[in-house]
TORKOL-4160 file (C-alpha; in steps of 0.2 Angstrom, whole numbers, padded with zeros to 4 digits, m for minus):
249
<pt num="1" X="m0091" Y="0082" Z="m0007"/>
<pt num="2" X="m0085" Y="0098" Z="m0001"/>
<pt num="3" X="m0068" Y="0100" Z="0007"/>
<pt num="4" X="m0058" Y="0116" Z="0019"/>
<pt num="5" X="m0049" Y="0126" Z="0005"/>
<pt num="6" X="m0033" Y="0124" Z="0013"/>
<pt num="7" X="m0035" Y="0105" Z="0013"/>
<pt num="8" X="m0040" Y="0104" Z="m0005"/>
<pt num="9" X="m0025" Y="0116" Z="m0009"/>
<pt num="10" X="m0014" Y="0102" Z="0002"/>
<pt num="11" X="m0019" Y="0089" Z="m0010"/>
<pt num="12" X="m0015" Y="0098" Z="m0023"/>
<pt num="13" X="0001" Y="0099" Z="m0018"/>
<pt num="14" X="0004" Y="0118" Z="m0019"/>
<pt num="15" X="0010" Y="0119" Z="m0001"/>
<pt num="16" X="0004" Y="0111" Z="0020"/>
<pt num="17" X="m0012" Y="0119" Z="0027"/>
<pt num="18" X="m0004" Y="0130" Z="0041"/>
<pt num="19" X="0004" Y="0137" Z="0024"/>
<pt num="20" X="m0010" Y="0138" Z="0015"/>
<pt num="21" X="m0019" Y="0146" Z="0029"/>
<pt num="22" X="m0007" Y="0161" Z="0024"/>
<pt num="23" X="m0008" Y="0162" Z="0007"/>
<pt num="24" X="m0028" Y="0163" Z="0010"/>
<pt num="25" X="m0026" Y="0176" Z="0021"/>
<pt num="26" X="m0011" Y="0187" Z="0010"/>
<pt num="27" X="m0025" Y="0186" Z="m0004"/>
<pt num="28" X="m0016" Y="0174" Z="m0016"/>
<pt num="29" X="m0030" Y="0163" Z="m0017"/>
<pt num="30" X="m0047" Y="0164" Z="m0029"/>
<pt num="31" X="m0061" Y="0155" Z="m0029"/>
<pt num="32" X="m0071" Y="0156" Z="m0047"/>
<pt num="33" X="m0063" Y="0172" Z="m0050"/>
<pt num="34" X="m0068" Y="0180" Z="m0034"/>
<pt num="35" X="m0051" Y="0182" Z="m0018"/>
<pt num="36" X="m0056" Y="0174" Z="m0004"/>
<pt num="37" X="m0047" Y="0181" Z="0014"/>
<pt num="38" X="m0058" Y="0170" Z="0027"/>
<pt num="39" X="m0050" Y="0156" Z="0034"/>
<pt num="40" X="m0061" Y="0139" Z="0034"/>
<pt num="41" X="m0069" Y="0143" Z="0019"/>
<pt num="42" X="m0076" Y="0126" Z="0008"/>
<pt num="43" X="m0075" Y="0121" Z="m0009"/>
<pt num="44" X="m0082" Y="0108" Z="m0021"/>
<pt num="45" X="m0069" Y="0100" Z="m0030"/>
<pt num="46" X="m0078" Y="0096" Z="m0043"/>
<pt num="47" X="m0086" Y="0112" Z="m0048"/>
<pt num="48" X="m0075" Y="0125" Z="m0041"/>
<pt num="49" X="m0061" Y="0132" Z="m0048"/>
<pt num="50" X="m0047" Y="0137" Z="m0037"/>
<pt num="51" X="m0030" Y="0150" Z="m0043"/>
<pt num="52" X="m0017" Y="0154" Z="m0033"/>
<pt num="53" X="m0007" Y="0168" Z="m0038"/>
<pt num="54" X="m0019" Y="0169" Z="m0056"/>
<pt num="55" X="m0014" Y="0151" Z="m0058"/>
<pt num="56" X="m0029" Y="0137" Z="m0059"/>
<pt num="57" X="m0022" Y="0123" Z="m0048"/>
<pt num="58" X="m0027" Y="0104" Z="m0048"/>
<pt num="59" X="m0025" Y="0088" Z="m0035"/>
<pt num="60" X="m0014" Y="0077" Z="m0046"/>
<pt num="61" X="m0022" Y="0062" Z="m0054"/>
<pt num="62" X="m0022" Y="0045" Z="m0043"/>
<pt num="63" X="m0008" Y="0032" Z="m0047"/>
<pt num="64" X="m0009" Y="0014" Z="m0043"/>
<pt num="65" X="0006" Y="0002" Z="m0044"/>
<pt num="66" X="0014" Y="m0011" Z="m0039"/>
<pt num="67" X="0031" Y="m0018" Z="m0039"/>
<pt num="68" X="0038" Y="m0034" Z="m0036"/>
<pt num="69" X="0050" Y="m0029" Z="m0023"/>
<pt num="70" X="0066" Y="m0037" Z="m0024"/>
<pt num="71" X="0076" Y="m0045" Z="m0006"/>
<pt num="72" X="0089" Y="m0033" Z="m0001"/>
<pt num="73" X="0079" Y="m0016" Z="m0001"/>
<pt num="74" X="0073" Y="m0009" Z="0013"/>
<pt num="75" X="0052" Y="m0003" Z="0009"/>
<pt num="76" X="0055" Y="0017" Z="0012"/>
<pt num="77" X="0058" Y="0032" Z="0000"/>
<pt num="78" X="0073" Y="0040" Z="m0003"/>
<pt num="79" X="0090" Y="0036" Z="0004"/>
<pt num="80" X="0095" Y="0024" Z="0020"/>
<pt num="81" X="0107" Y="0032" Z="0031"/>
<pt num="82" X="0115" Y="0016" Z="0034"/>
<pt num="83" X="0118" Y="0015" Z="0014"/>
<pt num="84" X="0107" Y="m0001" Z="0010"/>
<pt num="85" X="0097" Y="m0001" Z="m0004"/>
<pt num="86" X="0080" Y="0006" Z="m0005"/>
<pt num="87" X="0064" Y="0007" Z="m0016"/>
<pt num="88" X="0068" Y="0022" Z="m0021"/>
<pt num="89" X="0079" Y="0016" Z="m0033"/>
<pt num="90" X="0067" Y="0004" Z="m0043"/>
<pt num="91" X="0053" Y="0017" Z="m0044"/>
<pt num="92" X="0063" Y="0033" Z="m0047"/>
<pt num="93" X="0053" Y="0034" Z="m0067"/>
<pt num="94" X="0039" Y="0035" Z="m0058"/>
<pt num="95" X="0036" Y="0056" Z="m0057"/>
<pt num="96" X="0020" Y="0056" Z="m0045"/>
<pt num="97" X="0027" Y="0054" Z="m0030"/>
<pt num="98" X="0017" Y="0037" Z="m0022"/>
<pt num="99" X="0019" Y="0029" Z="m0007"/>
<pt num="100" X="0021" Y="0012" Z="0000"/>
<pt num="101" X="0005" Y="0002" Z="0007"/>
<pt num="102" X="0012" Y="m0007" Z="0021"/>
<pt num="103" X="0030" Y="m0015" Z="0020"/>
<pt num="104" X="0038" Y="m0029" Z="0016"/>
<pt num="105" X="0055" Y="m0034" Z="0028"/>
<pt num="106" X="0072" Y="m0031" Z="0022"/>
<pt num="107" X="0074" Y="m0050" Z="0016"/>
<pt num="108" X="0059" Y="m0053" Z="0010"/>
<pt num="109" X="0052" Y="m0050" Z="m0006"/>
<pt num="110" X="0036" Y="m0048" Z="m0019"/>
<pt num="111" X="0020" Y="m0039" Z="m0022"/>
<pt num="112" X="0021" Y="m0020" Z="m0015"/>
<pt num="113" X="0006" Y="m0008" Z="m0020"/>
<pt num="114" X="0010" Y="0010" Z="m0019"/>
<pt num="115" X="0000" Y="0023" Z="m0022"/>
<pt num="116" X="m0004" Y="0044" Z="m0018"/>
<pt num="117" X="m0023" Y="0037" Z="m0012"/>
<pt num="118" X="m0021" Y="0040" Z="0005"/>
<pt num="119" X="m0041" Y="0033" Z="0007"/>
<pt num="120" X="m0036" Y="0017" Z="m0002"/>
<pt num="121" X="m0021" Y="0015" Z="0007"/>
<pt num="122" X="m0028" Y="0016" Z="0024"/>
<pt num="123" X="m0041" Y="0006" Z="0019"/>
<pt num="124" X="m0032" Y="m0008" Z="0012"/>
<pt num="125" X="m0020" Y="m0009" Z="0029"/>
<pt num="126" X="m0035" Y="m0009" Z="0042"/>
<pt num="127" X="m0040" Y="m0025" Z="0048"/>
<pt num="128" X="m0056" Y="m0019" Z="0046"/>
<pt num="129" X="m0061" Y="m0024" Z="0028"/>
<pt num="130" X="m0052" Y="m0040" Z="0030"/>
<pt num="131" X="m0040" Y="m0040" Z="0014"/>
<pt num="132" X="m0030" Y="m0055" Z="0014"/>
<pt num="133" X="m0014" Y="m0054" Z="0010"/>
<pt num="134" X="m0005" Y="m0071" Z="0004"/>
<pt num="135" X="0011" Y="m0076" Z="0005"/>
<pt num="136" X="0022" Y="m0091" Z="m0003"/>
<pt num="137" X="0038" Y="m0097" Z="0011"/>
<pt num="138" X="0050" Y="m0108" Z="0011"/>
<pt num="139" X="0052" Y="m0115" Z="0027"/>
<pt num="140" X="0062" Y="m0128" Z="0036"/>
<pt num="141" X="0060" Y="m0145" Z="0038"/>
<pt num="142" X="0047" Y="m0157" Z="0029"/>
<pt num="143" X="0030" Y="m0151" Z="0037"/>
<pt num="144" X="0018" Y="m0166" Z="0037"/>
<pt num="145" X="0000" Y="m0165" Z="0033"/>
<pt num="146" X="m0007" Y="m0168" Z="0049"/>
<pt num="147" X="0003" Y="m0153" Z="0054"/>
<pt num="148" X="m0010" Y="m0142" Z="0045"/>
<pt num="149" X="m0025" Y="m0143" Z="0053"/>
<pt num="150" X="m0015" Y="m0138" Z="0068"/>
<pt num="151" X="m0010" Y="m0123" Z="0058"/>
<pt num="152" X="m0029" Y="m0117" Z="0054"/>
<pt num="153" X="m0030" Y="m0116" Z="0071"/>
<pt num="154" X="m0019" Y="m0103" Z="0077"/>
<pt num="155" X="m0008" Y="m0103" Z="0091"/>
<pt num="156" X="m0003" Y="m0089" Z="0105"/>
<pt num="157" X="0009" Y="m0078" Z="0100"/>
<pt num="158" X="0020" Y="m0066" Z="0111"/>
<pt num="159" X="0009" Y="m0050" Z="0105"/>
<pt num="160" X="m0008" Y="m0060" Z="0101"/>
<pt num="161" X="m0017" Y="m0073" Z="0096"/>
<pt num="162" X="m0012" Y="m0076" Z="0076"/>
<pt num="163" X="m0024" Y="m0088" Z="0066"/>
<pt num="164" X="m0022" Y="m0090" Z="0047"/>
<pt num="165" X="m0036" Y="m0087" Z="0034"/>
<pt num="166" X="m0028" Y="m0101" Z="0025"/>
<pt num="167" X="m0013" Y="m0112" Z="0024"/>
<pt num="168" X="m0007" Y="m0128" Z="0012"/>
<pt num="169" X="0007" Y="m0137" Z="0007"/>
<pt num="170" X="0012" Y="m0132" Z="m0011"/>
<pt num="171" X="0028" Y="m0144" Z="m0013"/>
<pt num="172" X="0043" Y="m0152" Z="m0003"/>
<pt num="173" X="0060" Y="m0146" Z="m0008"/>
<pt num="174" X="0072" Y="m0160" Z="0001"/>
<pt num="175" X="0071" Y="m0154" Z="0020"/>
<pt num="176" X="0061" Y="m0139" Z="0016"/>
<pt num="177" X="0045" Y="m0135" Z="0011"/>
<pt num="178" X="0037" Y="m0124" Z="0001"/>
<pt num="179" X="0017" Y="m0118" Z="0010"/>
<pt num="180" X="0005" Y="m0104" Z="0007"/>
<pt num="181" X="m0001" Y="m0095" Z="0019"/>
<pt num="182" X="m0014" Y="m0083" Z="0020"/>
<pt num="183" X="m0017" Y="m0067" Z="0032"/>
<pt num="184" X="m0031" Y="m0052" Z="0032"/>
<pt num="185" X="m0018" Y="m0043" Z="0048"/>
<pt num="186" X="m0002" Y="m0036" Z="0045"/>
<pt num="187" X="0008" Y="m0038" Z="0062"/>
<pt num="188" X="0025" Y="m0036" Z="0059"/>
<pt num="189" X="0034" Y="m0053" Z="0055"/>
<pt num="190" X="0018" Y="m0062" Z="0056"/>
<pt num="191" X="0021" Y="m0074" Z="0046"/>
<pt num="192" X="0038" Y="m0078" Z="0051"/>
<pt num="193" X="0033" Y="m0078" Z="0067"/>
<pt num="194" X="0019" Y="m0089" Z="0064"/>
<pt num="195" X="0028" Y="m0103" Z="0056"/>
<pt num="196" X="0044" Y="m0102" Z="0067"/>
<pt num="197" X="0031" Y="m0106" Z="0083"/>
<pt num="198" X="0027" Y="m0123" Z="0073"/>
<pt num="199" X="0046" Y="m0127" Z="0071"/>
<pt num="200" X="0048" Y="m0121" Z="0053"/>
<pt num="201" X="0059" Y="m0103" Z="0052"/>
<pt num="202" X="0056" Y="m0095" Z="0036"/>
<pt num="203" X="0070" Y="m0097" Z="0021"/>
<pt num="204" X="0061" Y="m0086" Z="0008"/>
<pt num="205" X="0045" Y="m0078" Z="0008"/>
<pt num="206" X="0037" Y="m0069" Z="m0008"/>
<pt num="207" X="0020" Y="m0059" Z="m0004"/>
<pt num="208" X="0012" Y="m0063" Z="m0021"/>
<pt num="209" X="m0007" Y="m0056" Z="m0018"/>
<pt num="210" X="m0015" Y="m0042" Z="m0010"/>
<pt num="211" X="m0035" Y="m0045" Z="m0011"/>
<pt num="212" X="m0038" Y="m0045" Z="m0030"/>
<pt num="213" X="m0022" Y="m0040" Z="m0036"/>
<pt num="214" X="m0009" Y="m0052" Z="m0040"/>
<pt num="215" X="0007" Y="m0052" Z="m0042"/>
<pt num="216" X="0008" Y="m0064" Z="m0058"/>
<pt num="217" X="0024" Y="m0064" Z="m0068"/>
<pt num="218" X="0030" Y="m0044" Z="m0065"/>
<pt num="219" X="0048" Y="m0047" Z="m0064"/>
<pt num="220" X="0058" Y="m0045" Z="m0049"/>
<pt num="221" X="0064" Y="m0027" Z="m0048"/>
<pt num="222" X="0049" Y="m0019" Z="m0060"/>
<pt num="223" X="0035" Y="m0010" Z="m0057"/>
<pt num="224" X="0018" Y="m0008" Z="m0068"/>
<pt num="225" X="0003" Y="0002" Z="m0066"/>
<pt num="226" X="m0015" Y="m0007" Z="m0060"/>
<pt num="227" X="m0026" Y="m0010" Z="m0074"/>
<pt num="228" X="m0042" Y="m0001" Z="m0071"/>
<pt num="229" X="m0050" Y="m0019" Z="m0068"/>
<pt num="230" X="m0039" Y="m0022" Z="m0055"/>
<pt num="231" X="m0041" Y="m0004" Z="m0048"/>
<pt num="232" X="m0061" Y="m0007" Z="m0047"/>
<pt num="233" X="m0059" Y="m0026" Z="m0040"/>
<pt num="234" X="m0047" Y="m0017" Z="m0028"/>
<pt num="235" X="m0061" Y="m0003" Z="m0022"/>
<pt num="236" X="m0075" Y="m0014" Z="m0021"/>
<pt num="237" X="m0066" Y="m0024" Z="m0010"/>
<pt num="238" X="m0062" Y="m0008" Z="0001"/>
<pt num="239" X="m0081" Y="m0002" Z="m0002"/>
<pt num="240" X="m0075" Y="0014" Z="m0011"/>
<pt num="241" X="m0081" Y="0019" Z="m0026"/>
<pt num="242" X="m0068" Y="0019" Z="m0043"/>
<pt num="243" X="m0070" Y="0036" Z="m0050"/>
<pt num="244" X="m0059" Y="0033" Z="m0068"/>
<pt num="245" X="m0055" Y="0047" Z="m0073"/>
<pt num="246" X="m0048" Y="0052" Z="m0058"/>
<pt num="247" X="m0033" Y="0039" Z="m0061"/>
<pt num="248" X="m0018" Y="0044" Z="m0071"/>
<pt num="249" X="m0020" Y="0036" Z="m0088"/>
């Protein structure tokens, strides 16, 4: 697949395409040996070899992670301005610089992927390919049975209709009750929401999947790479095509 010349030399990180627009036209830039001035020009990644300044250059390899976010961290990179805590902090080993898919609110915690696929990523938020995304809460009150099927349902919200893919009870904890509940959209405080419209506010709530990917026993605060399994069960469910050795090792 063939891409601009300044975009391919945006993704590899040497500088943004206005900037590279100038570089191409200050002669800096090669294209198999020869100096290429003409803006718009295209290139195959694959078999081209690109030098700026007699240096080959290279899109950095793809980087999948997730991390099992921690309550009390705000989902952005580098630092707050209001001085709380961010993931910046439980990734900063991480040299690639990836990025969050989605959030997760202040208080709640659990799986996070993050990643420098920006294909991926947009695939993985759009509502389009229908990811679930499922979440454990701990909610108010003792929610009977019969309450479920009401659930499974859906009910009006202020922004839009909101209709689980799937909820059950997982255990009663005195008044409170533990539920998993299962959404493909990621409105902001969905679930929350959700749940508070049937008379049960959210204590806790851990996101422990994203499609395939589960967030198993990583403990709170750590991060680990995808497994290339996980990385393949995670494309096929995006309908992209996993490319291995495209993906840092």
């Amino acid at each position: 697949m063939q891409v601009r010349l300044n975009r391919y030399l945006s993704m590899c990180g040497v500088t943004s395409r206005r900037k590279a627009d100038d570089l191409i036209k200050q002669g800096r830039v090669k294209v198999n040996g020869e100096v290429v001035r003409s803006l718009g020009v295209r290139i195959d990644p694959d078999t081209d070899r690109v030098e700026v300044d007699g240096k080959e250059v290279k899109p950095p390899k793809k980087r999948y992670v997730i991390l099992n976010k921690p309550s009390g961290y705000l989902t952005q990179l580098g630092t707050s301005p209001d001085g709380r805590r961010t993931i910046q902090e439980l990734i900063k080993d991480i040299p690639e610089r990836v990025y969050p898919v989605g959030r997760l609110d202040y208080n709640t915690e659990g799986l996070l992927l993050l990643t420098n696929d920006g294909e991926l990523a947009n695939r993985v938020l759009h509502p389009r390919y229908k990811l679930p995304k499922v979440y454990v809460a701990l909610v108010k009150g003792v929610v009977p049975k019969n309450k479920l099927r009401k659930m499974r349902a859906g009910i009006e919200l202020e922004d839009a209709f909101a209709k689980p893919d799937d909820v059950k009870i997982l255990r009663y904890e005195g008044p409170r009750t533990w539920i998993q509940i299962t959404f493909h959209e990621g409105r902001k405080h969905i679930v929350k929401r959700f749940l508070a419209r049937f008379g049960h506010p959210v204590v806790k709530l851990i996101r422990v999947a994203i499609g395939p990917i589960r967030l198993g026993d990583l403990p709170k605060g750590k991060w680990r790479d995808l497994t290339g399994r996980e990385i393949g069960r995670l494309f096929k469910a995006v309908g992209l095509k996993y490319s291995p050795q495209e993906v840092k090792g």
